[in-house]
N, CA, C and O atoms as a MOPAC input file, in Angstrom:
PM7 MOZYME 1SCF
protein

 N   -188.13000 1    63.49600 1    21.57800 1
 C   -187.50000 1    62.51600 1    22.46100 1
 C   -185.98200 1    62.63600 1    22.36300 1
 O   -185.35600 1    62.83100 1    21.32100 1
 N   -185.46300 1    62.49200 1    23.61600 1
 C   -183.66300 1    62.39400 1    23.33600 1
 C   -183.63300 1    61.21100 1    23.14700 1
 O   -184.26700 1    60.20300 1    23.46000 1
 N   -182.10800 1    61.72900 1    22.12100 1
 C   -181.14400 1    60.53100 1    22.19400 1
 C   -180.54900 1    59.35600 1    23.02600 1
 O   -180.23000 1    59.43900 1    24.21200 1
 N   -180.44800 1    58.27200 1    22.25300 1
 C   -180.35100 1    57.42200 1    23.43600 1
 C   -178.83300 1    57.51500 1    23.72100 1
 O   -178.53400 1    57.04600 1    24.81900 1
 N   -178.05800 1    57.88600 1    23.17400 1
 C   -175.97800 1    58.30600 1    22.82300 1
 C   -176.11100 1    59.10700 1    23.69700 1
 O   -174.98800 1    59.19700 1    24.19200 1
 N   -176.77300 1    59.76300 1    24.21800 1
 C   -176.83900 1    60.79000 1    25.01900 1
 C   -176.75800 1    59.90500 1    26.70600 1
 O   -175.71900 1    59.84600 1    27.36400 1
 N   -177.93000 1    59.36600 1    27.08800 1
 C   -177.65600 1    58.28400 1    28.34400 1
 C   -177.13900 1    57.70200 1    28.27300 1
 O   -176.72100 1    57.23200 1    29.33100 1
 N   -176.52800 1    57.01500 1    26.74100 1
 C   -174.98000 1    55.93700 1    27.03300 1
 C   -173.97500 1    57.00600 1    27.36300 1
 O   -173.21300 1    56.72300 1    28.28800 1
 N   -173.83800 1    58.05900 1    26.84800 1
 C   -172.90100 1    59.08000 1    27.45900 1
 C   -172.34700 1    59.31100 1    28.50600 1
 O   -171.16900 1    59.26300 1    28.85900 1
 N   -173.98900 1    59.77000 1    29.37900 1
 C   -173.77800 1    59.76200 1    31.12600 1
 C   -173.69100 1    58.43300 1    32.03300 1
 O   -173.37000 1    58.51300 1    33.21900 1
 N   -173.99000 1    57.21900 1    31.41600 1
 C   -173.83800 1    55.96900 1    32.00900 1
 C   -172.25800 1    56.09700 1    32.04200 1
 O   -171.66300 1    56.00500 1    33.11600 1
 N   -171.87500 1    56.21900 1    31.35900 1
 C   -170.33000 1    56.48800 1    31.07600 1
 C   -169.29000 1    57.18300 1    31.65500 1
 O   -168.10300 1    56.89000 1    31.79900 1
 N   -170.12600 1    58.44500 1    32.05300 1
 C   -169.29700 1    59.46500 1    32.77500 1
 C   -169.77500 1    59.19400 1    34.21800 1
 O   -169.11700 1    59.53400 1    35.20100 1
 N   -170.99700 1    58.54100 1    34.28100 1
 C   -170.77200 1    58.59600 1    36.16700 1
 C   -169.88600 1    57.10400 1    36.63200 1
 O   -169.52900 1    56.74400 1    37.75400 1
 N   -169.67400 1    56.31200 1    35.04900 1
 C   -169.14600 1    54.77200 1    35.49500 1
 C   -167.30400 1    55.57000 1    35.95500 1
 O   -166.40100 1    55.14900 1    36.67800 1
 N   -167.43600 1    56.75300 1    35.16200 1
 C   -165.71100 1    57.15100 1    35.26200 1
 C   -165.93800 1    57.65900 1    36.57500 1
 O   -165.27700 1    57.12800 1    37.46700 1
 N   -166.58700 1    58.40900 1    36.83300 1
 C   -166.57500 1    59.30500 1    37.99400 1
 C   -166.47400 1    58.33800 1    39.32800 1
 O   -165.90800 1    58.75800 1    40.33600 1
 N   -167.06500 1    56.99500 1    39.27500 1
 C   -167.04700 1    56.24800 1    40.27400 1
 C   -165.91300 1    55.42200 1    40.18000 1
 O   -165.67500 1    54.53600 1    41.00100 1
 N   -165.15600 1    55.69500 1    39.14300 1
 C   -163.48900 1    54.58800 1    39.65000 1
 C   -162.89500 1    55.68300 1    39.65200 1
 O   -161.69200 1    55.47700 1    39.81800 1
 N   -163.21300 1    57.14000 1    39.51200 1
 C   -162.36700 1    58.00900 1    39.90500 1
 C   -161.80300 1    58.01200 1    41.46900 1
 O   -160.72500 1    58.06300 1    42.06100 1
 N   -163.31200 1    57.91800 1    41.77500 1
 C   -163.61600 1    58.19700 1    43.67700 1
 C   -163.22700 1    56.77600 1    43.88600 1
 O   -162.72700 1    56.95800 1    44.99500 1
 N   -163.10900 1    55.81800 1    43.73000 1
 C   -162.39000 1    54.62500 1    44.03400 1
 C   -160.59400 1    54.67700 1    44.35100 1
 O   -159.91000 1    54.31200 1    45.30700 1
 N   -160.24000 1    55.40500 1    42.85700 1
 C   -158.99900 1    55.57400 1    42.82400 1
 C   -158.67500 1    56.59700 1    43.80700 1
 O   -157.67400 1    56.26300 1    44.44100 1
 N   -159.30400 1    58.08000 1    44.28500 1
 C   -159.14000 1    58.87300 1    45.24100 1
 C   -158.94900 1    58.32600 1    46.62800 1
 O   -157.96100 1    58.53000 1    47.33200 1
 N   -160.10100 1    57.54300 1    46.97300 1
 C   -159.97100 1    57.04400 1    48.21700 1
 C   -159.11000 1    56.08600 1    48.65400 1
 O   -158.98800 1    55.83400 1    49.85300 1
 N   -158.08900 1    55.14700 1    47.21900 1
 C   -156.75000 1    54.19800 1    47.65600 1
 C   -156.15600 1    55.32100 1    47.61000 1
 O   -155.75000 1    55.57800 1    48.74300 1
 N   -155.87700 1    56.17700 1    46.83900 1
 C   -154.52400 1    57.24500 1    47.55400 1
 C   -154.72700 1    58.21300 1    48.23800 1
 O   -153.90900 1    59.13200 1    48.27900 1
 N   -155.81300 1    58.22700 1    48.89900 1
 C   -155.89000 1    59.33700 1    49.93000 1
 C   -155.24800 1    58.45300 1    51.34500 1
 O   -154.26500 1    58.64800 1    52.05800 1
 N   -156.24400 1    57.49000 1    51.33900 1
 C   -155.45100 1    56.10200 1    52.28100 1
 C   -154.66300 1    56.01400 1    52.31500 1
 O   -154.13400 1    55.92300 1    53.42200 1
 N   -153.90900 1    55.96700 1    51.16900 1
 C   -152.13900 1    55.18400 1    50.95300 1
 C   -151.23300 1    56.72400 1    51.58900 1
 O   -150.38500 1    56.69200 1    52.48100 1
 N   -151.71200 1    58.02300 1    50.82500 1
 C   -151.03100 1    59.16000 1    51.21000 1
 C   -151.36000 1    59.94100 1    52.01900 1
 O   -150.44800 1    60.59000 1    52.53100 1
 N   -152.55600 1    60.16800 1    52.40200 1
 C   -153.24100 1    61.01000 1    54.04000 1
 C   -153.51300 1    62.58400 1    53.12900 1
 O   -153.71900 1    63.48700 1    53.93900 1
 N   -153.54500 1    62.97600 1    51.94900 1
 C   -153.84000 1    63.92100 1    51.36400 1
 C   -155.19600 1    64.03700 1    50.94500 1
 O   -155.89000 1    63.04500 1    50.72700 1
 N   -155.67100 1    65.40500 1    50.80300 1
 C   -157.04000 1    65.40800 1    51.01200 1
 C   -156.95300 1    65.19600 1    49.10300 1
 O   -155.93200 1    64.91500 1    48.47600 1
 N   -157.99600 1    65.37500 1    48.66600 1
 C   -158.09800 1    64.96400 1    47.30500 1
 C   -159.03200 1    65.94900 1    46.88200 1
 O   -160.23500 1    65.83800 1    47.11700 1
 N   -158.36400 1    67.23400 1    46.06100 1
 C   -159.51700 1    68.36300 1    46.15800 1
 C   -160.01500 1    68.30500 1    45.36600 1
 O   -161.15200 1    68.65900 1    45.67700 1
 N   -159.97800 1    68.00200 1    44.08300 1
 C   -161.06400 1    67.51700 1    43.31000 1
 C   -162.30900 1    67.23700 1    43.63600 1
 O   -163.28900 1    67.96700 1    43.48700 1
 N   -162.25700 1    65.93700 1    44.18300 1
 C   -163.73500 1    65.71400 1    44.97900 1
 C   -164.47200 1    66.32800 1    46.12200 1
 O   -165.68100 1    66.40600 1    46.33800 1
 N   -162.90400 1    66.95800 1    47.14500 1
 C   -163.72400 1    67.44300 1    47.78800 1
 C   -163.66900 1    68.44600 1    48.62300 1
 O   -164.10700 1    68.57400 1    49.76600 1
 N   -162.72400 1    69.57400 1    47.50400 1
 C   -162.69700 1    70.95000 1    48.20900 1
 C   -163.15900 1    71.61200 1    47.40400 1
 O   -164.26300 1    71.90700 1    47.86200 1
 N   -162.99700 1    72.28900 1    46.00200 1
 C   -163.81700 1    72.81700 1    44.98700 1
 C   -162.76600 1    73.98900 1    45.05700 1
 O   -161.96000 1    74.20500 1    45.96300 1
 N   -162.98000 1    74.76700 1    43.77700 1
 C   -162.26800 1    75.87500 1    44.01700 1
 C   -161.61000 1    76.74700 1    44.78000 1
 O   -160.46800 1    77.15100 1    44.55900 1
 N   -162.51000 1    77.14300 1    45.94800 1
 C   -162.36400 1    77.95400 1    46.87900 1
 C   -161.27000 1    77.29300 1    47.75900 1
 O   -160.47800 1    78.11500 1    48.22100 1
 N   -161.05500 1    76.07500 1    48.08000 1
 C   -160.06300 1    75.89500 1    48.86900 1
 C   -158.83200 1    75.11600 1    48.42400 1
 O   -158.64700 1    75.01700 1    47.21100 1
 N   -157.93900 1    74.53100 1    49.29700 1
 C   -156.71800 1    74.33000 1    48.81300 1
 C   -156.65400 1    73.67100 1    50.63900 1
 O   -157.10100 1    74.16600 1    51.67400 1
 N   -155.70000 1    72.05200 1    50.31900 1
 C   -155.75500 1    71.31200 1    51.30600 1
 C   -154.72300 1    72.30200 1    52.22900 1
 O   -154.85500 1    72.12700 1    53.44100 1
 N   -153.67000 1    73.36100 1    51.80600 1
 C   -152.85700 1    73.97400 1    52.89500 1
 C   -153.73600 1    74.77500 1    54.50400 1
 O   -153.34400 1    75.02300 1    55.64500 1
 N   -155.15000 1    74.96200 1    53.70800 1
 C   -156.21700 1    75.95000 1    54.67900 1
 C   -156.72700 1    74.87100 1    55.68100 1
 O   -157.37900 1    75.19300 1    56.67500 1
 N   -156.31300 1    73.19400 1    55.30100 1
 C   -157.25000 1    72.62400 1    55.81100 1
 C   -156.22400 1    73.05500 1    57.54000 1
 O   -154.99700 1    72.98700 1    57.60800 1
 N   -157.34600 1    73.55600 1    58.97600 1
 C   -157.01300 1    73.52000 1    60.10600 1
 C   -156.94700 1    72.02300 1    60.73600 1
 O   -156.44400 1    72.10000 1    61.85700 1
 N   -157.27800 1    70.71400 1    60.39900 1
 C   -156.91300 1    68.98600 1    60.64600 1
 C   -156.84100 1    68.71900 1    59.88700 1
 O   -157.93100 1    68.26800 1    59.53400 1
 N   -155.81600 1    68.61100 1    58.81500 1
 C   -155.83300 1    67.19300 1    57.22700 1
 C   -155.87800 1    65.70200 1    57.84700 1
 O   -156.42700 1    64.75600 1    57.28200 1
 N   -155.19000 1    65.63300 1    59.14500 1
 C   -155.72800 1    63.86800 1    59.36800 1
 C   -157.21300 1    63.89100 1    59.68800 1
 O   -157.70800 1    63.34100 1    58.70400 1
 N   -157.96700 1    64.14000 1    60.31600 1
 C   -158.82800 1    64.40800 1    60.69300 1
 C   -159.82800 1    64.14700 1    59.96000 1
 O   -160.58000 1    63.17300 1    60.01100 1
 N   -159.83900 1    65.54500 1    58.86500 1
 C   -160.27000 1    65.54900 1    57.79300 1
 C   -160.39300 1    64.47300 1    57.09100 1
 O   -161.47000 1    63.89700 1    56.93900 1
 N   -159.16500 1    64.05300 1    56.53300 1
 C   -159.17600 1    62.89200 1    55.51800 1
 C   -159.75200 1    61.53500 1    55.80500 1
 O   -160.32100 1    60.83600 1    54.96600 1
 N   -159.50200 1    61.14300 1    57.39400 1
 C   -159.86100 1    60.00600 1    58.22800 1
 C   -161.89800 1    60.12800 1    58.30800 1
 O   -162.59300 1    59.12400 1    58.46600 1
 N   -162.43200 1    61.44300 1    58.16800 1
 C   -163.62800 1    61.53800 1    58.02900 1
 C   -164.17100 1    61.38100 1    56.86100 1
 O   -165.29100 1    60.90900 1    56.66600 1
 N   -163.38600 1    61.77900 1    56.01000 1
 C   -163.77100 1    62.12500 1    54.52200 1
 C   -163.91200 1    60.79600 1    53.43000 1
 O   -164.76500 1    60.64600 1    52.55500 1
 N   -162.86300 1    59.96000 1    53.76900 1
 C   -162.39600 1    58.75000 1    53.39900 1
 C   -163.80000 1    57.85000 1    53.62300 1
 O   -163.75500 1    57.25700 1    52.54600 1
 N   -164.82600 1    57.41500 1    54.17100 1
 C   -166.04400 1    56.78700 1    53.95800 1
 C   -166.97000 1    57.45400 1    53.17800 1
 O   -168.01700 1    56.99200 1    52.72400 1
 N   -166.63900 1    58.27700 1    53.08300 1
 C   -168.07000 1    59.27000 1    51.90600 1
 C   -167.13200 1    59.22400 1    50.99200 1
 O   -167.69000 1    59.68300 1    49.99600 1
 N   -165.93100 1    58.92600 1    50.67600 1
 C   -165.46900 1    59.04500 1    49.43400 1
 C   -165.54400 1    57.83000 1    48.56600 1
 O   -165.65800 1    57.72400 1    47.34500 1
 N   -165.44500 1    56.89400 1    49.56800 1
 C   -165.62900 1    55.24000 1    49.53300 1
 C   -166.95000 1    54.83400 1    48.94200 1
 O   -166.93200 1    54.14100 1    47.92500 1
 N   -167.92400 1    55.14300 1    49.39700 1
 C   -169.29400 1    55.13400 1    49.89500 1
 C   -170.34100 1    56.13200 1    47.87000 1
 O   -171.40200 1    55.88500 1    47.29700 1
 N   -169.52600 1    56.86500 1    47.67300 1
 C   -169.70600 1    57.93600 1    46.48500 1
 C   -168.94900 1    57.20600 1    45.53100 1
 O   -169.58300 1    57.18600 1    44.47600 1
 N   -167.51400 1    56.39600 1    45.40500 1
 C   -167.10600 1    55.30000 1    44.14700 1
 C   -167.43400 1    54.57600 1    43.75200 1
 O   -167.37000 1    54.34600 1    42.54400 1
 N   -168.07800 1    53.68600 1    44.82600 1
 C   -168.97600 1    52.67800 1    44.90100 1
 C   -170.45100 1    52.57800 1    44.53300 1
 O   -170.97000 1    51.50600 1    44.22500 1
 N   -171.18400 1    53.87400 1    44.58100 1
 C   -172.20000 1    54.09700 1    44.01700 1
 C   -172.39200 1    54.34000 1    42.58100 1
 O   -173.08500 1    53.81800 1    41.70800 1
 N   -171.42600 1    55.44600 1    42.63400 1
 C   -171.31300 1    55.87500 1    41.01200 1
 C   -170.45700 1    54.32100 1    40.20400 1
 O   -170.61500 1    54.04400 1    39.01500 1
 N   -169.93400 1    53.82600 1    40.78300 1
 C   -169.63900 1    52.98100 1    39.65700 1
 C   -170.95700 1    51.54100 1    39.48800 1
 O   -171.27300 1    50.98100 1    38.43900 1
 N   -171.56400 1    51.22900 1    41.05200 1
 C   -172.77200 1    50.05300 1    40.64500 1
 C   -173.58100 1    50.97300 1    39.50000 1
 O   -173.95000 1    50.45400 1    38.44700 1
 N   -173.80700 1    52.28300 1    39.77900 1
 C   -175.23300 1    52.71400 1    38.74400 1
 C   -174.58600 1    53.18800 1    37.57900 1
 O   -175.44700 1    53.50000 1    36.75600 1
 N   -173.30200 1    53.40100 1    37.10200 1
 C   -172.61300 1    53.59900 1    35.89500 1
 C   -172.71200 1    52.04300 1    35.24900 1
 O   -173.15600 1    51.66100 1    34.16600 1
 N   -172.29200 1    51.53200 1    36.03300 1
 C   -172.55400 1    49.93100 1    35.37000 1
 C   -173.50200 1    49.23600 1    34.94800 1
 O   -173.45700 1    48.30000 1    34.15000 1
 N   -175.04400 1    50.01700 1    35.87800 1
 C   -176.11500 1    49.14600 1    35.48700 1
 C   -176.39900 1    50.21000 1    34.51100 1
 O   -176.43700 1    49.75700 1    33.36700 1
 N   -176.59200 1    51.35200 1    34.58100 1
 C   -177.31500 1    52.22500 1    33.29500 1
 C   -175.91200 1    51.82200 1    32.14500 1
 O   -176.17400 1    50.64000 1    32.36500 1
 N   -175.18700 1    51.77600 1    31.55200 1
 C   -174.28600 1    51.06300 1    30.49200 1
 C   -175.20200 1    49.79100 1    30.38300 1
 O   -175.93700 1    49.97300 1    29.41300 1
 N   -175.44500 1    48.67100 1    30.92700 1
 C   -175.96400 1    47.50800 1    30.81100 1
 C   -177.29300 1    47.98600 1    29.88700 1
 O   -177.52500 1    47.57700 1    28.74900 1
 N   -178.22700 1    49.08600 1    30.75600 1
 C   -179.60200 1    49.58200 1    30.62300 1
 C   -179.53700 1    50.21700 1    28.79200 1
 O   -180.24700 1    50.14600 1    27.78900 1
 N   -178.19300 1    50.83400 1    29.20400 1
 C   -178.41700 1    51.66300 1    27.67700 1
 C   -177.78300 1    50.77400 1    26.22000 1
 O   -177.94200 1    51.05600 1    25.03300 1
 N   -177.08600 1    49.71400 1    26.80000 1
 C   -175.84700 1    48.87300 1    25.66100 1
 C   -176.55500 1    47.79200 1    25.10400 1
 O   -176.83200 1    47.41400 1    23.96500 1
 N   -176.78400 1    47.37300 1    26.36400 1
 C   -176.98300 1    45.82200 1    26.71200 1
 C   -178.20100 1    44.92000 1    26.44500 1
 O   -178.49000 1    44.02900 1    25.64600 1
 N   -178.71500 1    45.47800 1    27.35500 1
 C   -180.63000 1    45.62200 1    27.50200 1
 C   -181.49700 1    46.15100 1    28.27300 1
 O   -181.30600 1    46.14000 1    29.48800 1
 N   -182.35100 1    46.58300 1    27.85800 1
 C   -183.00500 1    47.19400 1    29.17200 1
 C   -183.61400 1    46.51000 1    30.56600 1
 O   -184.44700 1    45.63300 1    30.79300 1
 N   -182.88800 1    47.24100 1    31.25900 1
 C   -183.36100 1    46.92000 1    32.57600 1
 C   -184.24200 1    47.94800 1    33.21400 1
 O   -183.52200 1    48.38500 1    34.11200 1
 N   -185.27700 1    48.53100 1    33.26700 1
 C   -185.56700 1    50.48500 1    33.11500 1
 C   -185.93100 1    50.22400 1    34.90600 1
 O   -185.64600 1    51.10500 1    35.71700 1
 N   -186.70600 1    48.66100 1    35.41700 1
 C   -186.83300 1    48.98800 1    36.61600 1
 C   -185.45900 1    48.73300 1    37.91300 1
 O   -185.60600 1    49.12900 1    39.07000 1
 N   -184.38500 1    48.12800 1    37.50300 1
 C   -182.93200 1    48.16000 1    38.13200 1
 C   -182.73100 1    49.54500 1    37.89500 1
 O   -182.66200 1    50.31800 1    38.85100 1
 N   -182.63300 1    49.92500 1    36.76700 1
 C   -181.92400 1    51.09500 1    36.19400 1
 C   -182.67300 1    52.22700 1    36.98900 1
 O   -181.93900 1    53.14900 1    37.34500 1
 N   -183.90900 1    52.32000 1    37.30700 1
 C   -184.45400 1    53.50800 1    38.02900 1
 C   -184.12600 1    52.94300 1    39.59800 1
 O   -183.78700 1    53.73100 1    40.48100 1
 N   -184.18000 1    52.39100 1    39.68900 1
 C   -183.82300 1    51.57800 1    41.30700 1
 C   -182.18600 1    52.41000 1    41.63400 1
 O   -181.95900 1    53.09800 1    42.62900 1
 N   -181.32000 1    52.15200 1    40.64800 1
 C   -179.75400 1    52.62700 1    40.48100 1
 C   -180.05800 1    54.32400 1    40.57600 1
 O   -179.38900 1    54.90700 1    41.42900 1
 N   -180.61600 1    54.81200 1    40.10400 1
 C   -180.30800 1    55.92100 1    39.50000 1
 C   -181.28800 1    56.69000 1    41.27400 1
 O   -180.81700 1    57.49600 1    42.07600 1
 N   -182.72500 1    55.98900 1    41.30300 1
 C   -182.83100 1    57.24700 1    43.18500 1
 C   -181.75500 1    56.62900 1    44.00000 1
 O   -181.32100 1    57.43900 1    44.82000 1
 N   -181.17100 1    55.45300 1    44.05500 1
 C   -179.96100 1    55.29400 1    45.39200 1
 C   -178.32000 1    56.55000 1    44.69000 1
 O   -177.50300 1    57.26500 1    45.27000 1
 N   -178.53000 1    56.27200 1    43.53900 1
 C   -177.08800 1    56.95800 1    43.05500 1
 C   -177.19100 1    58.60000 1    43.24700 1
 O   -176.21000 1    59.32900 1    43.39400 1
 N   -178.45100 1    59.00400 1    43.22000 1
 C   -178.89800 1    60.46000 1    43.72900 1
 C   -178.85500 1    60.61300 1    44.71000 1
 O   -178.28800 1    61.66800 1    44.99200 1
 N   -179.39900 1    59.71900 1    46.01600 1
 C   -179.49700 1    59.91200 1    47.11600 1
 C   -178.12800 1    59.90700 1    47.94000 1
 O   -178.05900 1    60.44100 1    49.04700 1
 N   -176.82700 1    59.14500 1    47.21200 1
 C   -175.99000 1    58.71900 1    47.71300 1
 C   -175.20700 1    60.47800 1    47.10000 1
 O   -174.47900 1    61.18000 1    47.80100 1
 N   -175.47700 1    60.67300 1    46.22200 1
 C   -175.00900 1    61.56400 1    45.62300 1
 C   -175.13200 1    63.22100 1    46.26100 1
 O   -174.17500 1    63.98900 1    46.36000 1
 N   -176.78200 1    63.57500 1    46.71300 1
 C   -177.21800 1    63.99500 1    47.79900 1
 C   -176.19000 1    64.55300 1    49.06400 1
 O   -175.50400 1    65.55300 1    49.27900 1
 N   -176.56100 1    63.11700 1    49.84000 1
 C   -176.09600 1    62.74500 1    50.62800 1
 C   -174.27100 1    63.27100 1    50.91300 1
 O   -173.99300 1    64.22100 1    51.64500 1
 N   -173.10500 1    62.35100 1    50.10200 1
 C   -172.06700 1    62.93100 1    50.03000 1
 C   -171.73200 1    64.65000 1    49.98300 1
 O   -170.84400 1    65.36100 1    50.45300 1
 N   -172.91400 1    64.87300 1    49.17600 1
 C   -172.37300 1    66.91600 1    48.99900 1
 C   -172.71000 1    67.34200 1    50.18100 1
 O   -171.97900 1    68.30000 1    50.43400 1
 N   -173.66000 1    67.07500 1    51.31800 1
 C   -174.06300 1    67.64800 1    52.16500 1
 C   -173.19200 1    67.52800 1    53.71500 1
 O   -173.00300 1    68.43700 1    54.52300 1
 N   -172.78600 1    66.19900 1    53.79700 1
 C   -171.69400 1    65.83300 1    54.12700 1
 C   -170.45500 1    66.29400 1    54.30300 1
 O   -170.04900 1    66.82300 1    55.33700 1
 N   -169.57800 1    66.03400 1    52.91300 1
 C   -168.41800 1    66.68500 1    52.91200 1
 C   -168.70600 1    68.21400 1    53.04900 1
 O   -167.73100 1    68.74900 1    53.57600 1
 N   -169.85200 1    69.24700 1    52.71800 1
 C   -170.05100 1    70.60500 1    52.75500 1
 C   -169.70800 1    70.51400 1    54.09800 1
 O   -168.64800 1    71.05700 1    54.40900 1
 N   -170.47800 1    69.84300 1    55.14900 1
 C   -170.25300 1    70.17300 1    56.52200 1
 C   -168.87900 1    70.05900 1    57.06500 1
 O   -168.34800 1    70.72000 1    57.95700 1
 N   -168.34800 1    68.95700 1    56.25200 1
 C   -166.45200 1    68.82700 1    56.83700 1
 C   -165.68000 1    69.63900 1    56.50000 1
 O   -164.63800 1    69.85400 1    57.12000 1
 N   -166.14700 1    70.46300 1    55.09800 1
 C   -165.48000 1    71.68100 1    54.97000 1
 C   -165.86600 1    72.86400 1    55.54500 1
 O   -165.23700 1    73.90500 1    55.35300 1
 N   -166.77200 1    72.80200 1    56.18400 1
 C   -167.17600 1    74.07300 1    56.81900 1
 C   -166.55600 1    74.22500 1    58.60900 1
 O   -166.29500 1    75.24200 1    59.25200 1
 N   -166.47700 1    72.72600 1    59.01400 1
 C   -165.91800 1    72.20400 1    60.57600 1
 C   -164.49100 1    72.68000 1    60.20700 1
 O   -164.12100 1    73.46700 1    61.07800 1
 N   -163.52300 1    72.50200 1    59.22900 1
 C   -161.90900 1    72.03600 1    58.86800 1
 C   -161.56000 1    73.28400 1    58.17000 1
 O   -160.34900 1    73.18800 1    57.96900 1
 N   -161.88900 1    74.16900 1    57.79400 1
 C   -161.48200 1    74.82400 1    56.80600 1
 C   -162.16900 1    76.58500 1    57.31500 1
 O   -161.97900 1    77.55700 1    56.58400 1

């Protein structure tokens, strides 16, 4: 059986990952810059993007939409793993935080494939 330090771990890292994408999407807003971290990946660089408003004005609800997820199911699995168990919230969190998760890569793949 694993460790349970191990799922407080990742409760942890997707609770960061979702005020990351929180924090991305106020300064992508505030500055109109794409934010490649989340959502160009190696291969590109926002100078290739052919619309950065465009882009960003599309991109900006899946980025919204992906902070917000990762941080409700970072929060409830921390609760699940700290706190107490919740295993049927916590599995409830964890297919929407996949699906949302899913969802966003397939998404932004397509805006980088339209923009770039």
């Amino acid at each position: 059986m694993m460790d349970d330090s191990v799922f407080g771990f990742v409760s942890v890292l997707v609770f960061g990952c979702g005020i990351y994408g929180l924090y991305a999407y106020i300064k992508m807003k505030k500055d109109g810059h794409i934010n490649e971290t989340l959502l160009l990946g190696k291969n590109y660089m926002e100078h290739m993007c052919k619309d950065r408003e465009t882009f960003v004005k599309k991109a900006l609800p899946a980025v919204l939409v992906f902070g917000i997820a990762a941080t409700v199911y970072g929060t409830i699995d921390m609760i699940h793993c700290f706190v107490a168990p919740i295993p049927v919230i916590d599995y409830i969190g964890l297919a929407v935080f996949i699906i949302t998760l899913v969802w966003y890569m397939v998404y932004t793949s397509k805006l980088k494939k339209k923009y770039f």
